[in-house]
C-alpha positions as CSV (number, residue, x, y, z in Angstrom):
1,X,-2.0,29.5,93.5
2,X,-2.6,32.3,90.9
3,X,-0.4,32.8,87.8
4,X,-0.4,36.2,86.9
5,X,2.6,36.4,84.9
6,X,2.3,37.2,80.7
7,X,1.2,34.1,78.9
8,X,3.1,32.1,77.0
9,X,0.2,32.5,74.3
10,X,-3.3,34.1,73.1
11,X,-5.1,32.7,69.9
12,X,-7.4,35.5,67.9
13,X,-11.1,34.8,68.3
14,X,-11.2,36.2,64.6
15,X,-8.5,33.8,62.9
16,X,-8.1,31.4,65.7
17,X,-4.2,31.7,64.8
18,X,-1.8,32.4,67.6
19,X,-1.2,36.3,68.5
20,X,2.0,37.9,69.4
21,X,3.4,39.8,72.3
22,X,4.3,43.0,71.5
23,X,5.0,45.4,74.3
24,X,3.5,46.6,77.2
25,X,2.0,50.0,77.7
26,X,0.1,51.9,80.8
27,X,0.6,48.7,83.2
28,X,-1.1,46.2,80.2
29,X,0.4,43.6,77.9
30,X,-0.3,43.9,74.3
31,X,-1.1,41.2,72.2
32,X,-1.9,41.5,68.2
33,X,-3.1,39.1,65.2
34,X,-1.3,40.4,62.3
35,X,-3.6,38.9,60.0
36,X,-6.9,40.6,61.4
37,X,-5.1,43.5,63.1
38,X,-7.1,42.6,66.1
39,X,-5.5,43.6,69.4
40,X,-5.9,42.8,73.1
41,X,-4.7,44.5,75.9
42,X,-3.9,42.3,78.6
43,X,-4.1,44.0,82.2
44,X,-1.4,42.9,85.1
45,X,-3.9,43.6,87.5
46,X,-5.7,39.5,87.4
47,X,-8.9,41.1,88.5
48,X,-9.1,43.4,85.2
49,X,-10.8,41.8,81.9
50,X,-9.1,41.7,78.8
51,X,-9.5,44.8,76.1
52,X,-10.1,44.2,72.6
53,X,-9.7,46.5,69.8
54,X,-8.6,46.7,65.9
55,X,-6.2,47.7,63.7
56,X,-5.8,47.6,60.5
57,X,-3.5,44.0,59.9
58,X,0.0,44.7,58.8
């Protein structure tokens, strides 16, 4: 059985602290570090990888 429903966490591969949810835009969940500003984009579609990008942190 697949789960493709938002999960319940993501840790940063930068700060290896826990990310939060933020919203979802364009069909993709986004997920932030607000130390690093790092950001991933999170796709609904289970057969899409996940997007990483930056920010700067808040």
């Amino acid at each position: 059985m697949v789960d493709d429903s938002v999960p319940d966490q993501l840790q940063c591969t930068t700060c290896l602290l826990p990310m939060q949810y933020q919203s979802k835009m364009d069909g993709k969940f986004l997920w932030q570090c607000f130390k690093c500003g790092k950001k991933y984009f999170v796709s609904e579609n289970i057969d899409d990888n996940i997007e990483e990008s930056w920010s700067p942190p808040r």
